[in-house]
C-alpha positions as a Markdown table, in Angstrom:
| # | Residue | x | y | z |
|---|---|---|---|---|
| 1 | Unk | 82.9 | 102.5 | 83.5 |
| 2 | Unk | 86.1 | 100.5 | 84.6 |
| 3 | Unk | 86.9 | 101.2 | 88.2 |
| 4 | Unk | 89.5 | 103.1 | 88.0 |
| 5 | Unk | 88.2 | 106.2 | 85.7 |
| 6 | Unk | 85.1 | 105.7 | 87.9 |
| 7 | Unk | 87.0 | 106.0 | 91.1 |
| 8 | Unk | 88.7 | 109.6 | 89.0 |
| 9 | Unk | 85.5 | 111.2 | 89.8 |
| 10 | Unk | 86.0 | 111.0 | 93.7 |
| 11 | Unk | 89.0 | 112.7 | 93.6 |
| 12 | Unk | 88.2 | 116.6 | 95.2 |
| 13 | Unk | 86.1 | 114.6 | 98.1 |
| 14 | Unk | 88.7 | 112.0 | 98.9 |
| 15 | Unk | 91.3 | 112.4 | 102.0 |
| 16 | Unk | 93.9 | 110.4 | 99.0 |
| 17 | Unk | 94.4 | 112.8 | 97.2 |
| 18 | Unk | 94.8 | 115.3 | 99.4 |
| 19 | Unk | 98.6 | 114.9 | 99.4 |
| 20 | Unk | 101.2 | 114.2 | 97.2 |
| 21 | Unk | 102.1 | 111.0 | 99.4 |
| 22 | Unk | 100.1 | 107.8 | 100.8 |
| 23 | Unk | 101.6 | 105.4 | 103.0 |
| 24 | Unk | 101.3 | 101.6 | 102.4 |
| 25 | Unk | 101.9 | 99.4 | 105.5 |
| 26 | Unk | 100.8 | 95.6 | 106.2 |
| 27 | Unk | 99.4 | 94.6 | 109.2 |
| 28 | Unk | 100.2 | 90.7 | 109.3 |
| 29 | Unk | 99.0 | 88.1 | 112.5 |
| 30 | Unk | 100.8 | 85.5 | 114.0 |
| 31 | Unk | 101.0 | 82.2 | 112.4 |
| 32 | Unk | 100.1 | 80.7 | 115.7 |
| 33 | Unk | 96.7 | 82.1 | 115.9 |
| 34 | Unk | 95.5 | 80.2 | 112.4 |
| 35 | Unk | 93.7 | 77.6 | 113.6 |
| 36 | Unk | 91.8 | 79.9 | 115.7 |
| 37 | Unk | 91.0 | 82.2 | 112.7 |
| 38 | Unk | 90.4 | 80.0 | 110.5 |
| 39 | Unk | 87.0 | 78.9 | 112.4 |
| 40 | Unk | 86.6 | 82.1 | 113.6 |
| 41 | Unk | 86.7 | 84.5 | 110.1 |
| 42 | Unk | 84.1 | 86.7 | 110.6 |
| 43 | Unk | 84.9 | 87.7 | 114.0 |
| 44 | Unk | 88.7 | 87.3 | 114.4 |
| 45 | Unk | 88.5 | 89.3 | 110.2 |
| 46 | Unk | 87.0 | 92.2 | 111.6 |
| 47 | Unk | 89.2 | 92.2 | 114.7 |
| 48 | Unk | 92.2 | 92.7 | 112.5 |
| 49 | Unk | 90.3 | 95.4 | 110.8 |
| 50 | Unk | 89.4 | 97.2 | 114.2 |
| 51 | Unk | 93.2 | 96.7 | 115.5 |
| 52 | Unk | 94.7 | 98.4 | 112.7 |
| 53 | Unk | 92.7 | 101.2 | 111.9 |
| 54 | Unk | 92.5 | 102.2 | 115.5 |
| 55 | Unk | 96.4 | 102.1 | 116.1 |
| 56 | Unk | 97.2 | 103.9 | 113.0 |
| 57 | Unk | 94.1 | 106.8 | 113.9 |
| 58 | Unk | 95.4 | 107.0 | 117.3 |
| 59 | Unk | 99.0 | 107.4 | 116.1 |
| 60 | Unk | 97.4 | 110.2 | 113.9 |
| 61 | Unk | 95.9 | 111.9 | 116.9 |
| 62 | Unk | 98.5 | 111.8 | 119.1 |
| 63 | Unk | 101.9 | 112.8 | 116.9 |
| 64 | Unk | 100.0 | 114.4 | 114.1 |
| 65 | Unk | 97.0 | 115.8 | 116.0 |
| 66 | Unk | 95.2 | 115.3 | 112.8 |
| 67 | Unk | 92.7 | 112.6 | 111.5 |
| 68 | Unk | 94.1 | 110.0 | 108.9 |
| 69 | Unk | 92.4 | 109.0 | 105.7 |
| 70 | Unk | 92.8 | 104.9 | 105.7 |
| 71 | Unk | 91.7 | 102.6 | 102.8 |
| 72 | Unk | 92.8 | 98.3 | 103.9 |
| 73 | Unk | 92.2 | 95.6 | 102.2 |
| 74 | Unk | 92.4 | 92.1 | 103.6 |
| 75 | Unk | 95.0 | 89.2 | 102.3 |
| 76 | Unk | 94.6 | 85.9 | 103.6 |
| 77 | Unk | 97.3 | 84.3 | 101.7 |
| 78 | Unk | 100.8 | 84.1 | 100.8 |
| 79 | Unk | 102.3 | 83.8 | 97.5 |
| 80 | Unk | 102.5 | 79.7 | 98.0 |
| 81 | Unk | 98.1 | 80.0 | 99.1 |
| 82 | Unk | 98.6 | 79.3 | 102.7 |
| 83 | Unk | 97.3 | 80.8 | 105.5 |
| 84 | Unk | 98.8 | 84.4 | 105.9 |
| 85 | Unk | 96.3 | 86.7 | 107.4 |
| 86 | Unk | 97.4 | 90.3 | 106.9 |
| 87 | Unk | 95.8 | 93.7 | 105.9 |
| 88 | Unk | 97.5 | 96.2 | 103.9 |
| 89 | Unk | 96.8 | 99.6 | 104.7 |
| 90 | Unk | 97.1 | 102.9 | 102.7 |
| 91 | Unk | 97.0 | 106.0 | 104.9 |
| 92 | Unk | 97.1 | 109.1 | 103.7 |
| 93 | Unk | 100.4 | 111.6 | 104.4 |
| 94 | Unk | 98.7 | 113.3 | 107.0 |
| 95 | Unk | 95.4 | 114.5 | 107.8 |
| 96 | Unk | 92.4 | 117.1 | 109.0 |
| 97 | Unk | 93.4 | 118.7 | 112.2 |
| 98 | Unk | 91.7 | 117.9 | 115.1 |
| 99 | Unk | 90.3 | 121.1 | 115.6 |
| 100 | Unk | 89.1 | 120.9 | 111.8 |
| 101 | Unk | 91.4 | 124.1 | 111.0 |
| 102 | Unk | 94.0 | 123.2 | 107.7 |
| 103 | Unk | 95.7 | 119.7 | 106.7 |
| 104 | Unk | 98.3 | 118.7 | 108.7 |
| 105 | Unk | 101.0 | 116.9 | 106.1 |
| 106 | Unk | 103.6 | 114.4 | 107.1 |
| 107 | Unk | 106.9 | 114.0 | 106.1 |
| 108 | Unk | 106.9 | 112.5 | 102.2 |
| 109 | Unk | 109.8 | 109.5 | 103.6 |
| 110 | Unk | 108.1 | 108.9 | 107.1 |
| 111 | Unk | 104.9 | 108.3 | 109.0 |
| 112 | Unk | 105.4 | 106.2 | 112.4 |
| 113 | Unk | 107.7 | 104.3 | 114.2 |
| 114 | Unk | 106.7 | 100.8 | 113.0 |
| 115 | Unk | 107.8 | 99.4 | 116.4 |
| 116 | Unk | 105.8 | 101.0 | 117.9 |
| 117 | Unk | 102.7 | 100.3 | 115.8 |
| 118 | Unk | 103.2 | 97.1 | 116.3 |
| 119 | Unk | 102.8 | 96.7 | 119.7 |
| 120 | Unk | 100.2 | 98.7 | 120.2 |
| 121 | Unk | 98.5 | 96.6 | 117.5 |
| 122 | Unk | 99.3 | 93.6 | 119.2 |
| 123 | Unk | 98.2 | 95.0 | 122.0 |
| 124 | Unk | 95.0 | 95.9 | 120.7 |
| 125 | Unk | 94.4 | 92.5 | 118.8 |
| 126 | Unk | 95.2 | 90.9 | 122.0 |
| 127 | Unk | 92.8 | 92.7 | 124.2 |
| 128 | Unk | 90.0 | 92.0 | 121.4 |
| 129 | Unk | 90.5 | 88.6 | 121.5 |
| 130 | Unk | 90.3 | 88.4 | 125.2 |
| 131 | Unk | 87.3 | 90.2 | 125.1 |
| 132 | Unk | 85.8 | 87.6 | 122.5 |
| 133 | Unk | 86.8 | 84.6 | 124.4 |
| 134 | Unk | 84.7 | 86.3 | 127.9 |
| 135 | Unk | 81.4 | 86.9 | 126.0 |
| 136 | Unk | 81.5 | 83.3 | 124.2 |
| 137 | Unk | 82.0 | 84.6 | 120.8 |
| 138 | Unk | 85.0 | 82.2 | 119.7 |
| 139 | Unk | 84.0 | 78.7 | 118.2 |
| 140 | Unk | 86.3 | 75.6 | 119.3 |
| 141 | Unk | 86.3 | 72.1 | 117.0 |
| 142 | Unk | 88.4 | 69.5 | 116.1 |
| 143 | Unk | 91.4 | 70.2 | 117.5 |
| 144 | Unk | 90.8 | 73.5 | 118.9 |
| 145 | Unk | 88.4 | 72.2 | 121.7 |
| 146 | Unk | 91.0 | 72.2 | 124.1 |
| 147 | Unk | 92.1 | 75.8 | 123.4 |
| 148 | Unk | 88.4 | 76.7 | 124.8 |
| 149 | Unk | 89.2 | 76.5 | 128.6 |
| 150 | Unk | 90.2 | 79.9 | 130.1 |
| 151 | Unk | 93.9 | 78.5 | 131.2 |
| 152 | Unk | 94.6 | 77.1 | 127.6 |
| 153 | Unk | 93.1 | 80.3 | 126.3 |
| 154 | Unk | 95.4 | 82.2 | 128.5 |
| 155 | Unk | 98.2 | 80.8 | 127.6 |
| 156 | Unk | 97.7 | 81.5 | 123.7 |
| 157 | Unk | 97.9 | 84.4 | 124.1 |
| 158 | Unk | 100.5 | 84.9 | 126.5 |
| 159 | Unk | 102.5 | 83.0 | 123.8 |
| 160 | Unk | 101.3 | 85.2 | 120.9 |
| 161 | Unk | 102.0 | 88.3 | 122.9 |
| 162 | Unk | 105.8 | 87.2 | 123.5 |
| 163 | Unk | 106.3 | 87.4 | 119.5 |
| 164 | Unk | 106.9 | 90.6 | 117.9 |
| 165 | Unk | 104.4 | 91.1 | 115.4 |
| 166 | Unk | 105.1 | 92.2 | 111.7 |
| 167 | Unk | 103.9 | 95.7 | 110.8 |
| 168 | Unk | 106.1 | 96.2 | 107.4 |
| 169 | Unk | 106.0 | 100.1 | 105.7 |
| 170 | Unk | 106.3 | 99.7 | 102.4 |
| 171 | Unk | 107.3 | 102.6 | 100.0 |
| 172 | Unk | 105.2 | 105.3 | 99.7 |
| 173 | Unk | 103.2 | 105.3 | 96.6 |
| 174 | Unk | 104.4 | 107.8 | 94.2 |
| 175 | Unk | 100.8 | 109.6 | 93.5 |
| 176 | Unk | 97.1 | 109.0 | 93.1 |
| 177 | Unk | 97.6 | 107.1 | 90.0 |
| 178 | Unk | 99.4 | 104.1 | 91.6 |
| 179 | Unk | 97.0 | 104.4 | 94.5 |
| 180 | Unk | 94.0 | 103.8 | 92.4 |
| 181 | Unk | 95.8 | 101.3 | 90.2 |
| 182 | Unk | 96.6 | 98.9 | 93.2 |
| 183 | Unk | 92.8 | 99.4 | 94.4 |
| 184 | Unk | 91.3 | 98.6 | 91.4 |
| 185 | Unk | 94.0 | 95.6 | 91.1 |
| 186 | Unk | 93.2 | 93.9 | 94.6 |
| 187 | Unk | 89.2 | 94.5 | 94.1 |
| 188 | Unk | 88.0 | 93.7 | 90.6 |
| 189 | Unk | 90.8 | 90.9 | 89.8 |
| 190 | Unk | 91.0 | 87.1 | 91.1 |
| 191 | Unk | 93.9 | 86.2 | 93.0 |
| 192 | Unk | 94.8 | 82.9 | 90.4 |
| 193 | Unk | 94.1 | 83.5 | 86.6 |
| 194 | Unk | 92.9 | 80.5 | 84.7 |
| 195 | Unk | 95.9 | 80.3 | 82.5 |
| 196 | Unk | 98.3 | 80.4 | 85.7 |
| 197 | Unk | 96.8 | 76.5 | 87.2 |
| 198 | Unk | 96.2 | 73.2 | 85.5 |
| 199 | Unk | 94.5 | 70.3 | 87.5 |
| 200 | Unk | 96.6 | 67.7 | 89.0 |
| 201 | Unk | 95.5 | 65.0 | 90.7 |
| 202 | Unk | 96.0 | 64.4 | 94.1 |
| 203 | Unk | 94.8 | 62.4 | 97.5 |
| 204 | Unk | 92.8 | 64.3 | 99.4 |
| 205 | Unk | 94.4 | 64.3 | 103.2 |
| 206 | Unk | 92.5 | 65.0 | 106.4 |
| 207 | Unk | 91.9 | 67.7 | 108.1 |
| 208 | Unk | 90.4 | 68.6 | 111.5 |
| 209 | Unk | 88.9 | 71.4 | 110.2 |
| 210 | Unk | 87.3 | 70.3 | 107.2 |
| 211 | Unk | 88.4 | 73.5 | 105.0 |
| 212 | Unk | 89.9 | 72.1 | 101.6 |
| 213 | Unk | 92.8 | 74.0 | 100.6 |
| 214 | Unk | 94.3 | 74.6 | 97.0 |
| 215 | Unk | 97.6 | 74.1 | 96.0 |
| 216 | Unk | 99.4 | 76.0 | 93.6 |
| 217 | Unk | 100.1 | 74.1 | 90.3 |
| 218 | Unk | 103.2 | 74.2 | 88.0 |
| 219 | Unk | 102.2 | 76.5 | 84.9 |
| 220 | Unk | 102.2 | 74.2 | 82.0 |
Protein backbone atom coordinates (compact mmCIF):
# COMPACT_ATOMS: atom_id res chain seq x y z
CA UNK A 1 0.00 0.00 0.00
CA UNK A 2 1.54 3.48 -1.20
CA UNK A 3 1.99 5.78 1.81
CA UNK A 4 -0.34 7.94 1.43
CA UNK A 5 -3.68 5.68 1.34
CA UNK A 6 -1.78 3.83 4.06
CA UNK A 7 -1.39 6.94 6.11
CA UNK A 8 -5.65 7.40 5.28
CA UNK A 9 -6.24 4.80 7.77
CA UNK A 10 -4.72 6.94 10.72
CA UNK A 11 -6.98 9.53 10.25
CA UNK A 12 -9.76 9.38 13.42
CA UNK A 13 -6.41 8.89 15.85
CA UNK A 14 -4.31 11.63 14.43
CA UNK A 15 -4.13 15.29 16.14
CA UNK A 16 -3.98 16.42 11.90
CA UNK A 17 -6.89 15.96 11.15
CA UNK A 18 -8.49 17.24 13.91
CA UNK A 19 -8.93 20.62 12.25
CA UNK A 20 -9.59 22.02 9.19
CA UNK A 21 -6.05 23.91 9.32
CA UNK A 22 -2.28 22.88 9.86
CA UNK A 23 0.33 25.27 10.09
CA UNK A 24 3.69 24.85 8.14
CA UNK A 25 6.67 26.83 9.63
CA UNK A 26 10.62 26.28 9.00
CA UNK A 27 12.89 26.35 11.59
CA UNK A 28 16.32 27.29 9.84
CA UNK A 29 20.01 27.70 11.79
CA UNK A 30 22.54 30.13 11.24
CA UNK A 31 25.02 29.67 8.51
CA UNK A 32 27.72 30.40 10.97
CA UNK A 33 27.22 27.34 12.96
CA UNK A 34 27.93 24.88 9.77
CA UNK A 35 31.10 23.84 10.38
CA UNK A 36 30.20 22.92 13.81
CA UNK A 37 27.21 20.85 12.57
CA UNK A 38 28.57 19.45 10.06
CA UNK A 39 30.97 17.25 12.52
CA UNK A 40 28.56 17.27 15.00
CA UNK A 41 25.07 15.82 13.07
CA UNK A 42 23.82 13.53 15.37
CA UNK A 43 23.97 15.70 18.33
CA UNK A 44 23.65 19.33 16.96
CA UNK A 45 20.40 17.29 14.41
CA UNK A 46 18.51 16.40 17.34
CA UNK A 47 19.19 19.69 19.12
CA UNK A 48 17.34 21.46 16.26
CA UNK A 49 14.68 18.88 16.80
CA UNK A 50 14.42 19.50 20.66
CA UNK A 51 14.58 23.52 20.07
CA UNK A 52 11.72 23.56 17.87
CA UNK A 53 9.32 21.29 19.18
CA UNK A 54 9.70 22.69 22.55
CA UNK A 55 9.19 26.44 21.59
CA UNK A 56 6.28 25.71 19.42
CA UNK A 57 4.62 23.22 22.61
CA UNK A 58 5.42 25.90 24.97
CA UNK A 59 3.77 28.55 22.76
CA UNK A 60 0.80 26.09 22.67
CA UNK A 61 0.65 26.00 26.49
CA UNK A 62 1.01 29.23 27.21
CA UNK A 63 -1.40 31.28 24.54
CA UNK A 64 -3.47 28.34 23.62
CA UNK A 65 -3.43 26.40 26.93
CA UNK A 66 -3.71 23.38 24.75
CA UNK A 67 -1.24 20.68 23.58
CA UNK A 68 -0.14 20.92 19.76
CA UNK A 69 0.01 18.08 17.37
CA UNK A 70 3.65 18.57 15.48
CA UNK A 71 4.99 16.36 12.58
CA UNK A 72 9.01 18.00 11.26
CA UNK A 73 11.03 16.87 8.95
CA UNK A 74 14.67 17.78 8.57
CA UNK A 75 16.30 19.63 5.35
CA UNK A 76 19.84 19.97 5.27
CA UNK A 77 20.07 21.62 1.98
CA UNK A 78 19.14 24.41 -0.23
CA UNK A 79 17.86 24.31 -3.65
CA UNK A 80 21.74 24.83 -4.97
CA UNK A 81 22.79 21.43 -2.25
CA UNK A 82 24.69 23.44 0.19
CA UNK A 83 24.52 23.44 3.62
CA UNK A 84 21.16 24.80 4.88
CA UNK A 85 20.05 23.11 8.02
CA UNK A 86 16.42 23.77 8.65
CA UNK A 87 13.34 21.79 9.90
CA UNK A 88 9.95 22.35 8.59
CA UNK A 89 7.29 21.95 10.99
CA UNK A 90 3.48 21.20 10.52
CA UNK A 91 1.51 21.87 13.68
CA UNK A 92 -1.83 21.38 13.94
CA UNK A 93 -4.43 24.56 14.33
CA UNK A 94 -4.73 24.15 17.80
CA UNK A 95 -4.81 21.42 20.25
CA UNK A 96 -6.14 19.17 23.42
CA UNK A 97 -6.72 21.34 26.38
CA UNK A 98 -4.54 21.15 29.04
CA UNK A 99 -6.93 20.00 31.38
CA UNK A 100 -7.91 17.24 28.65
CA UNK A 101 -11.61 18.82 28.37
CA UNK A 102 -12.53 19.76 24.32
CA UNK A 103 -10.06 21.03 21.43
CA UNK A 104 -8.97 24.30 21.61
CA UNK A 105 -8.80 25.64 17.65
CA UNK A 106 -6.77 28.47 16.47
CA UNK A 107 -7.46 31.07 14.18
CA UNK A 108 -7.48 29.37 10.33
CA UNK A 109 -4.90 32.74 9.16
CA UNK A 110 -2.75 32.80 12.45
CA UNK A 111 -0.82 30.76 15.00
CA UNK A 112 2.25 32.77 16.75
CA UNK A 113 4.12 35.72 16.55
CA UNK A 114 7.09 34.35 14.49
CA UNK A 115 9.34 36.89 16.37
CA UNK A 116 8.84 35.69 19.02
CA UNK A 117 9.38 32.02 18.17
CA UNK A 118 12.35 32.80 17.08
CA UNK A 119 13.99 33.99 19.88
CA UNK A 120 12.90 31.77 22.13
CA UNK A 121 14.23 29.15 19.58
CA UNK A 122 17.42 30.70 19.46
CA UNK A 123 17.35 30.93 22.81
CA UNK A 124 16.72 27.45 23.36
CA UNK A 125 19.29 26.21 20.55
CA UNK A 126 21.74 28.32 22.29
CA UNK A 127 21.36 27.10 25.76
CA UNK A 128 21.65 23.34 24.20
CA UNK A 129 24.66 24.02 22.69
CA UNK A 130 26.19 25.46 25.72
CA UNK A 131 25.15 22.59 27.52
CA UNK A 132 26.94 20.27 24.88
CA UNK A 133 30.12 22.04 24.84
CA UNK A 134 30.27 21.69 29.22
CA UNK A 135 29.75 17.90 29.19
CA UNK A 136 32.33 17.26 26.18
CA UNK A 137 29.84 16.17 23.75
CA UNK A 138 30.95 18.51 20.68
CA UNK A 139 33.83 17.12 18.39
CA UNK A 140 36.56 19.72 17.06
CA UNK A 141 38.91 18.85 13.75
CA UNK A 142 40.52 20.45 11.11
CA UNK A 143 39.70 23.78 11.40
CA UNK A 144 37.39 23.69 14.13
CA UNK A 145 40.08 22.84 16.91
CA UNK A 146 40.37 26.18 17.82
CA UNK A 147 36.63 26.73 18.40
CA UNK A 148 37.09 23.96 21.29
CA UNK A 149 38.50 26.42 24.03
CA UNK A 150 35.68 27.82 26.29
CA UNK A 151 36.62 31.69 25.20
CA UNK A 152 36.38 30.80 21.41
CA UNK A 153 33.32 28.78 22.17
CA UNK A 154 31.86 31.69 23.91
CA UNK A 155 32.26 33.86 21.55
CA UNK A 156 30.33 31.68 18.81
CA UNK A 157 27.81 31.92 20.30
CA UNK A 158 27.70 35.34 21.43
CA UNK A 159 28.05 35.98 17.69
CA UNK A 160 25.21 33.63 16.67
CA UNK A 161 22.96 35.01 19.32
CA UNK A 162 23.41 38.68 17.94
CA UNK A 163 21.65 37.34 14.51
CA UNK A 164 18.02 37.06 14.23
CA UNK A 165 17.20 33.78 13.36
CA UNK A 166 14.78 32.71 10.54
CA UNK A 167 11.50 31.09 11.68
CA UNK A 168 9.39 31.59 8.17
CA UNK A 169 5.25 30.59 8.49
CA UNK A 170 4.33 29.45 5.46
CA UNK A 171 0.65 29.18 4.33
CA UNK A 172 -1.49 27.03 5.95
CA UNK A 173 -2.13 23.94 4.15
CA UNK A 174 -5.59 23.81 2.77
CA UNK A 175 -6.68 20.24 4.31
CA UNK A 176 -5.51 16.78 5.13
CA UNK A 177 -4.95 15.92 1.66
CA UNK A 178 -2.09 18.36 1.02
CA UNK A 179 -0.72 17.44 4.46
CA UNK A 180 -0.36 13.84 3.64
CA UNK A 181 0.72 14.63 0.07
CA UNK A 182 3.85 16.74 1.24
CA UNK A 183 4.61 13.87 3.93
CA UNK A 184 4.65 11.25 1.67
CA UNK A 185 6.61 13.57 -0.86
CA UNK A 186 9.62 14.46 1.65
CA UNK A 187 9.75 10.63 3.03
CA UNK A 188 9.44 8.10 0.25
CA UNK A 189 11.15 10.31 -2.68
CA UNK A 190 15.05 11.20 -3.26
CA UNK A 191 15.96 14.69 -3.12
CA UNK A 192 17.74 14.54 -6.98
CA UNK A 193 16.03 12.20 -9.56
CA UNK A 194 18.37 10.42 -11.97
CA UNK A 195 17.07 12.13 -15.05
CA UNK A 196 17.59 15.70 -13.22
CA UNK A 197 21.99 15.10 -13.05
CA UNK A 198 24.55 13.97 -15.60
CA UNK A 199 28.28 13.46 -14.49
CA UNK A 200 30.71 16.13 -15.17
CA UNK A 201 34.05 15.92 -14.46
CA UNK A 202 35.64 17.88 -12.02
CA UNK A 203 38.96 18.37 -9.67
CA UNK A 204 38.29 17.32 -6.51
CA UNK A 205 39.38 20.42 -3.95
CA UNK A 206 40.30 20.09 -0.32
CA UNK A 207 38.56 20.22 2.46
CA UNK A 208 39.30 20.30 6.18
CA UNK A 209 36.58 18.24 6.84
CA UNK A 210 36.88 15.60 4.55
CA UNK A 211 32.93 15.50 3.56
CA UNK A 212 32.67 15.39 -0.40
CA UNK A 213 29.94 17.48 -1.50
CA UNK A 214 27.78 17.22 -4.77
CA UNK A 215 27.20 19.77 -7.14
CA UNK A 216 24.18 20.33 -8.98
CA UNK A 217 24.58 19.60 -12.73
CA UNK A 218 23.06 21.33 -15.78
CA UNK A 219 20.03 19.00 -17.01
CA UNK A 220 21.16 17.87 -20.37
Amino acid sequence: MHYTELNKTLRPACPLFRGKTNFHLVFTLPHGLNGLIRQNRAALFKLLFDAATQTLLEFGAERLEAQLGITAVLHTWSQTLGDHYHLHCIVTGGGVANDQSRWVATSPRYLFPVRALSRRFRGKYLAGLGSLHATGKLEFHGQLQGLAGPEPFAALRRSAAQREWVVYAKRPFAGPEQVLAYLSRYTHRVAISPEGCWPRRQRPSPSPTGITRMVPARRR
